[in-house]
N, CA, C and O of each residue as an XYZ file, in Angstrom:
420
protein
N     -87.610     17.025    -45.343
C     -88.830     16.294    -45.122
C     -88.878     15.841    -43.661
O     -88.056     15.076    -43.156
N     -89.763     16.305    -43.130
C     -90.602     15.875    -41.291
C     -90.916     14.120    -41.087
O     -91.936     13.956    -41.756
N     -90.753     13.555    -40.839
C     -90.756     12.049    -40.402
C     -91.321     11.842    -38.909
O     -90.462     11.568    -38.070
N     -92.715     11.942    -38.448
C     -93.461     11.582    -37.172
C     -92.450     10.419    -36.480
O     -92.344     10.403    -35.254
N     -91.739      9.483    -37.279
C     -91.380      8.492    -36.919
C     -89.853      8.950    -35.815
O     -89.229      8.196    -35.069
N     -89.739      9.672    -35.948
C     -88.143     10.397    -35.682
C     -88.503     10.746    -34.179
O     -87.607     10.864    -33.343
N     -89.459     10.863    -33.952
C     -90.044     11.708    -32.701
C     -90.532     10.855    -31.772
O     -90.580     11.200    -30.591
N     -91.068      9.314    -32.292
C     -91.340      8.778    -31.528
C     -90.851      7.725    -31.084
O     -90.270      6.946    -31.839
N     -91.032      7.418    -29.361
C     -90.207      6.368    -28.497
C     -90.547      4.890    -28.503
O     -91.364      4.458    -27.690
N     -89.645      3.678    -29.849
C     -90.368      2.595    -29.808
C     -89.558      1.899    -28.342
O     -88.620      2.296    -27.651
N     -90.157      1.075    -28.306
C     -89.820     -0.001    -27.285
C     -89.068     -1.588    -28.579
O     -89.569     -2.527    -29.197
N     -88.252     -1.251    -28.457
C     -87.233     -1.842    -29.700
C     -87.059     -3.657    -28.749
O     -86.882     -3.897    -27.555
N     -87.160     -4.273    -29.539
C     -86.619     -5.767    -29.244
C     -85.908     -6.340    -30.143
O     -86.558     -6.504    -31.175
N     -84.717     -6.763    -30.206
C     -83.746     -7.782    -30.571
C     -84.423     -9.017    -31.533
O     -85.145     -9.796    -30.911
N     -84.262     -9.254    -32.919
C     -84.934    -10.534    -33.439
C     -83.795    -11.444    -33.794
O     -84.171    -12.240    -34.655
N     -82.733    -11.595    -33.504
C     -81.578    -12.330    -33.673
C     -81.267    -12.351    -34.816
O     -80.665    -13.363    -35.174
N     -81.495    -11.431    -35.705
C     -81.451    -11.479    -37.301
C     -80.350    -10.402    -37.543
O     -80.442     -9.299    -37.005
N     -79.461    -10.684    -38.239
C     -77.942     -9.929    -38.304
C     -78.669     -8.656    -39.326
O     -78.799     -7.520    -38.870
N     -79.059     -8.963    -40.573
C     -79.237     -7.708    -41.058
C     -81.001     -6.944    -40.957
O     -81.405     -5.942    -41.547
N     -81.673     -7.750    -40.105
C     -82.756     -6.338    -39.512
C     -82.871     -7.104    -37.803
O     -83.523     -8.029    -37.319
N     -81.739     -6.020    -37.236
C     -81.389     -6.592    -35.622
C     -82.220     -6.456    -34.937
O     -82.372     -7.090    -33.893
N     -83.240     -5.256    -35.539
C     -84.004     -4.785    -34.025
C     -85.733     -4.843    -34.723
O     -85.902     -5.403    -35.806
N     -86.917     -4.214    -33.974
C     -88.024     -4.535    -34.525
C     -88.943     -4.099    -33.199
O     -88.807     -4.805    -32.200
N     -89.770     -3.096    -33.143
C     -91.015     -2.695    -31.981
C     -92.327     -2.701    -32.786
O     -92.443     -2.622    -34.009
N     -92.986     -2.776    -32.149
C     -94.747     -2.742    -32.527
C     -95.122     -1.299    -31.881
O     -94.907     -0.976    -30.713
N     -95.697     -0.540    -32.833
C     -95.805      1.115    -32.667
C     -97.354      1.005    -33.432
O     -97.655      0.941    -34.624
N     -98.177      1.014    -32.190
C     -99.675      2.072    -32.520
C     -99.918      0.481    -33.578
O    -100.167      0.657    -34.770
N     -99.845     -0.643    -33.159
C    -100.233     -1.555    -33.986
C     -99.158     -2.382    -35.358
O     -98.998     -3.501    -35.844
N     -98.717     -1.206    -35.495
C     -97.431     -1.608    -36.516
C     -95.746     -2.143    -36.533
O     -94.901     -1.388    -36.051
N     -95.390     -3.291    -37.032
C     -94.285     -3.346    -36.984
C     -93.331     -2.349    -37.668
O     -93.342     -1.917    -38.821
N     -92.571     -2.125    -36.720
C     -91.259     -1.297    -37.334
C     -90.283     -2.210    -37.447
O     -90.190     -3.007    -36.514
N     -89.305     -2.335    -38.613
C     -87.949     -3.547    -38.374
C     -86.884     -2.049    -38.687
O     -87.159     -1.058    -39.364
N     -85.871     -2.302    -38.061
C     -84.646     -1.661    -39.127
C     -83.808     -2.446    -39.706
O     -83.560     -3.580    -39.296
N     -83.347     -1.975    -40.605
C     -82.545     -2.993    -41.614
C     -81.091     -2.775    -41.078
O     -81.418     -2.044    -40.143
N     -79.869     -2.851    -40.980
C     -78.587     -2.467    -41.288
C     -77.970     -2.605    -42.547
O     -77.801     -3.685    -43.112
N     -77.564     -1.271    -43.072
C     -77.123     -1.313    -44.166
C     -75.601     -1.069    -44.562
O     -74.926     -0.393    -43.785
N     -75.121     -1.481    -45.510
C     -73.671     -1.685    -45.313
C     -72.827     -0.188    -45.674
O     -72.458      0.271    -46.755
N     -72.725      0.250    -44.506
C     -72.299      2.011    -44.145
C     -70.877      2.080    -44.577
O     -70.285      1.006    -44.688
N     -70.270      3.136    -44.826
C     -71.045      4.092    -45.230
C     -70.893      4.086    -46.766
O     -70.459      5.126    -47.263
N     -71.179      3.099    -47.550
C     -71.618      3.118    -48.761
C     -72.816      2.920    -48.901
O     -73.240      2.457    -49.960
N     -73.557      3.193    -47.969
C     -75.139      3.130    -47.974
C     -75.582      3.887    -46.798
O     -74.695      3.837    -45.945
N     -76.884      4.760    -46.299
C     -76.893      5.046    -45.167
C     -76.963      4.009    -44.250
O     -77.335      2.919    -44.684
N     -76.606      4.144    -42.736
C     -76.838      3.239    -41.624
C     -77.759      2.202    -41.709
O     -77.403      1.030    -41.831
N     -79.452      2.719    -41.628
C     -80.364      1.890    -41.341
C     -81.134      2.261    -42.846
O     -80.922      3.098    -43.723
N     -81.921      1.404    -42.688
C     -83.352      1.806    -43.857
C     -84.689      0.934    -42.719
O     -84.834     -0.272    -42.522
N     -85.486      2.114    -42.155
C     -86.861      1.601    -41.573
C     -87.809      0.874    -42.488
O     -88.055      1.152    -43.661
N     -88.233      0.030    -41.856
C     -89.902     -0.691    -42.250
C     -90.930     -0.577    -41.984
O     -91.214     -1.596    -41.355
N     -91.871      0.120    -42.055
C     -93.216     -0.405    -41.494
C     -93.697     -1.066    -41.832
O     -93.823     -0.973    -43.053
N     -94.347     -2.210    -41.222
C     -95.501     -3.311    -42.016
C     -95.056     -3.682    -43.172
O     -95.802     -3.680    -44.151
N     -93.588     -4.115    -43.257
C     -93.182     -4.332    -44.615
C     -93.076     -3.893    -45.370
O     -92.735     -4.456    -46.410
N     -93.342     -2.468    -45.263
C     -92.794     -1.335    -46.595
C     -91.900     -0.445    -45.925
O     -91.681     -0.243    -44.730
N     -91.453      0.022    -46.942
C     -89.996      1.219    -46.722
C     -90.171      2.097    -46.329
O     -91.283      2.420    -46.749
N     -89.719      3.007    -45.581
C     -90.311      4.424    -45.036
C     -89.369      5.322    -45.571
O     -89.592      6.237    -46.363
N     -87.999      4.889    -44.932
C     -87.211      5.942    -45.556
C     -85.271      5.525    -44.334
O     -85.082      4.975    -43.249
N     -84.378      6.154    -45.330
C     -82.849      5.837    -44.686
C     -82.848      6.824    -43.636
O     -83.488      7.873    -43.569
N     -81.887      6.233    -42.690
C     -80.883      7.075    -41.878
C     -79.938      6.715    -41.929
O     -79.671      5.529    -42.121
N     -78.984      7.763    -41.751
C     -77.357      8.077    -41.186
C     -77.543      7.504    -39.584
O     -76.802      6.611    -39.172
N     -78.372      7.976    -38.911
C     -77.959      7.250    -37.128
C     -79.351      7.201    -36.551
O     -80.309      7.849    -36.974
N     -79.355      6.489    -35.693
C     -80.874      6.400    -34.923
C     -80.871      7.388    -34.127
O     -80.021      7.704    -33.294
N     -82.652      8.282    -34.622
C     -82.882      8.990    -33.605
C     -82.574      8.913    -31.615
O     -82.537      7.896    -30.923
N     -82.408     10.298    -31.189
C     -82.108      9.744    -29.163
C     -83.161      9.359    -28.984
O     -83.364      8.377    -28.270
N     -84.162     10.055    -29.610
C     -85.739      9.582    -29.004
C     -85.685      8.170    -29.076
O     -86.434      7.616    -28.271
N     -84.792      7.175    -30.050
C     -85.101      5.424    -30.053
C     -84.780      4.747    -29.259
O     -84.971      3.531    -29.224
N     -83.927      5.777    -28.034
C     -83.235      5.202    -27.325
C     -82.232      4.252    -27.693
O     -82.382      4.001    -28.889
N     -80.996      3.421    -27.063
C     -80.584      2.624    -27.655
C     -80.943      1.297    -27.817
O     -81.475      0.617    -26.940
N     -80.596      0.842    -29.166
C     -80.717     -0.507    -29.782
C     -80.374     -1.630    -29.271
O     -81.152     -2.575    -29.142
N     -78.855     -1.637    -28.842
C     -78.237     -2.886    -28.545
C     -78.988     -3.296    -27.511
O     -79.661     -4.326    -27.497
N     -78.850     -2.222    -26.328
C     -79.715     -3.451    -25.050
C     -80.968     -3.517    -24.812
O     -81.576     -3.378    -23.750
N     -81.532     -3.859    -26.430
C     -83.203     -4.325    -26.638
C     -83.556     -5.749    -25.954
O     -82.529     -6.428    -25.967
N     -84.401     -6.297    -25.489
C     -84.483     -7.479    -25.218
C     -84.837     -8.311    -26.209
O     -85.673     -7.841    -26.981
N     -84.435     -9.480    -26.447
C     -85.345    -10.314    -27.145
C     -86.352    -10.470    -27.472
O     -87.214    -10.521    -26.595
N     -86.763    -10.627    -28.931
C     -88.615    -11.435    -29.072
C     -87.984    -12.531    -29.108
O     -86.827    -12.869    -29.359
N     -89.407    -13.291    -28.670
C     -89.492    -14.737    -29.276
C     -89.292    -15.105    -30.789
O     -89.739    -14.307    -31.613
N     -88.740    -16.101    -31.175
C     -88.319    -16.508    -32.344
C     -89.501    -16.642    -33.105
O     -89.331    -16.169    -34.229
N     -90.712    -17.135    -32.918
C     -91.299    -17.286    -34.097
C     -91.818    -15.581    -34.043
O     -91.601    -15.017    -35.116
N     -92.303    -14.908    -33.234
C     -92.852    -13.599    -33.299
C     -91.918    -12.794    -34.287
O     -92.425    -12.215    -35.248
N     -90.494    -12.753    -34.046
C     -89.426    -12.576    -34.843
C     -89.320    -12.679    -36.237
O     -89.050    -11.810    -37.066
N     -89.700    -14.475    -36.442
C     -89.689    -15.040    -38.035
C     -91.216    -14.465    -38.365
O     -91.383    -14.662    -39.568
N     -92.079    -14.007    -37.951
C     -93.266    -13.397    -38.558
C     -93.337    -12.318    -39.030
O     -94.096    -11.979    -39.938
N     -92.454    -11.572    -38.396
C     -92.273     -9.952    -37.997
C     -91.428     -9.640    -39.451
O     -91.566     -8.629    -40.140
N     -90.485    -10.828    -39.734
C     -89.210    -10.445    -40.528
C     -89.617    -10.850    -42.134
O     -89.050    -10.676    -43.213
N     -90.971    -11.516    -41.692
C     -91.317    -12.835    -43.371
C     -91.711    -11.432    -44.547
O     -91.491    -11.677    -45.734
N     -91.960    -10.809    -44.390
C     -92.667     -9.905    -45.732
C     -91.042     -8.906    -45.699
O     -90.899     -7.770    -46.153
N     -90.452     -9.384    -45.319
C     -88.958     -7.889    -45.598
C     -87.862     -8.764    -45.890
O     -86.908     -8.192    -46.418
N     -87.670    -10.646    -45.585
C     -86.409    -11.165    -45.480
C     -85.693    -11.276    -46.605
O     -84.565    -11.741    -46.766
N     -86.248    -10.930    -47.168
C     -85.704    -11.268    -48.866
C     -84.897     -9.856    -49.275
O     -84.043     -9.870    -50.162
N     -85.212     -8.766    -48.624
C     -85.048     -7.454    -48.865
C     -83.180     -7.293    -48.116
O     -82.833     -6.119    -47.982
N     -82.425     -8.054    -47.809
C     -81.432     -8.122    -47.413
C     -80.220     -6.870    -48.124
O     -79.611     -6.118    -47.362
N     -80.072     -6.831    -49.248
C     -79.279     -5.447    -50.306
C     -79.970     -4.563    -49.843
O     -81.065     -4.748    -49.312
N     -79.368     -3.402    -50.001
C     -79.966     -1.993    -49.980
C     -80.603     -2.019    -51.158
O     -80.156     -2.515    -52.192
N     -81.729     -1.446    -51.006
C     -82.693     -0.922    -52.107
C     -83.369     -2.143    -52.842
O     -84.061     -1.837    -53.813
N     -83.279     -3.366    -52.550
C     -83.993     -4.615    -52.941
C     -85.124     -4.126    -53.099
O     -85.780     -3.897    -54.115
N     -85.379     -3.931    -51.696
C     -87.205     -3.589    -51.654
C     -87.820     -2.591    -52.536
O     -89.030     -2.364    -52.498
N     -86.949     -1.942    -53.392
C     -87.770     -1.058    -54.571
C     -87.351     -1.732    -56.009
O     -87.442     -1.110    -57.067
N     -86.886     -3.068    -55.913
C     -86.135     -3.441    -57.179
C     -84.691     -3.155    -58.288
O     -84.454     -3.532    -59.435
N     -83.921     -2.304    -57.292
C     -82.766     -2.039    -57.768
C     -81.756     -2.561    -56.851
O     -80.928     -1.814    -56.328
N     -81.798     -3.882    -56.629
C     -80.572     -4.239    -55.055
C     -79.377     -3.717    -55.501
O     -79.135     -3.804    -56.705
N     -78.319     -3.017    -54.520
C     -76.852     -3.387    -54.775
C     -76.695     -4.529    -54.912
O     -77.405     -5.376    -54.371
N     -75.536     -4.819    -55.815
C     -74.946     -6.045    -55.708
C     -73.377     -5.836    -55.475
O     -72.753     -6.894    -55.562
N     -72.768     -4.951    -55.259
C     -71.474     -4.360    -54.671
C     -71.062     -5.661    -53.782
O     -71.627     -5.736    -52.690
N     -70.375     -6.435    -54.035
C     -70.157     -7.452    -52.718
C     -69.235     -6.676    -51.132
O     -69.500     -6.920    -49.955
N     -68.671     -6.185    -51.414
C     -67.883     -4.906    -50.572
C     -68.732     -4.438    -49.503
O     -68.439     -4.340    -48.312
N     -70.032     -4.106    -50.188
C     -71.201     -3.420    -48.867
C     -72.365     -4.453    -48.909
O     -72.908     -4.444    -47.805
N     -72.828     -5.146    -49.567
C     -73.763     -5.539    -50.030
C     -73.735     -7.466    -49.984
O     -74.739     -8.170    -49.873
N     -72.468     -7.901    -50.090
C     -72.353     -9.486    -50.690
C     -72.528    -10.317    -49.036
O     -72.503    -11.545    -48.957
């Protein structure tokens, strides 16, 4: 399966949030990534606008790298993160969370 998202270059910022670290605004939309507890889960699981798109094993080159994203502002951050924070387990967001404490607790 083809993913438009794979191809394209966000401008990634830092939300100080341990399990969705990073977060760009693409064509209007928030993207968050999650970190997921590897490799008993894939790497990341993307967001758009608060819904799931789909896992990766590693971030596309096109995302450039993550770590030296700059900061958002904190509340832009806590806005960005409010419709996904609860989604912390892998697979929460479809109603089956792990509860594995090992990858997951």
């Amino acid at each position: 399966m083809s993913y438009p998202e794979l191809h394209t270059q966000p401008q990634w910022r830092r939300t100080g949030n341990t399990h969705f670290p990073v977060a760009a605004l693409v064509a209007g939309q928030w993207w968050v990534l999650r970190l997921n507890g590897f490799p008993d889960h894939p790497l990341w699981t993307l967001f758009v606008d608060g819904q799931r798109r789909f896992d990766l094993e590693t971030a596309p080159s096109a995302w450039g790298p993550l770590h030296d994203a700059p900061m958002l502002e904190t509340s832009t951050a806590q806005d960005i993160l409010a419709p996904i924070r609860d989604f912390v387990a892998y697979a929460s967001e479809i109603g089956d969370p792990c509860d594995n404490p090992f990858c997951c607790g």
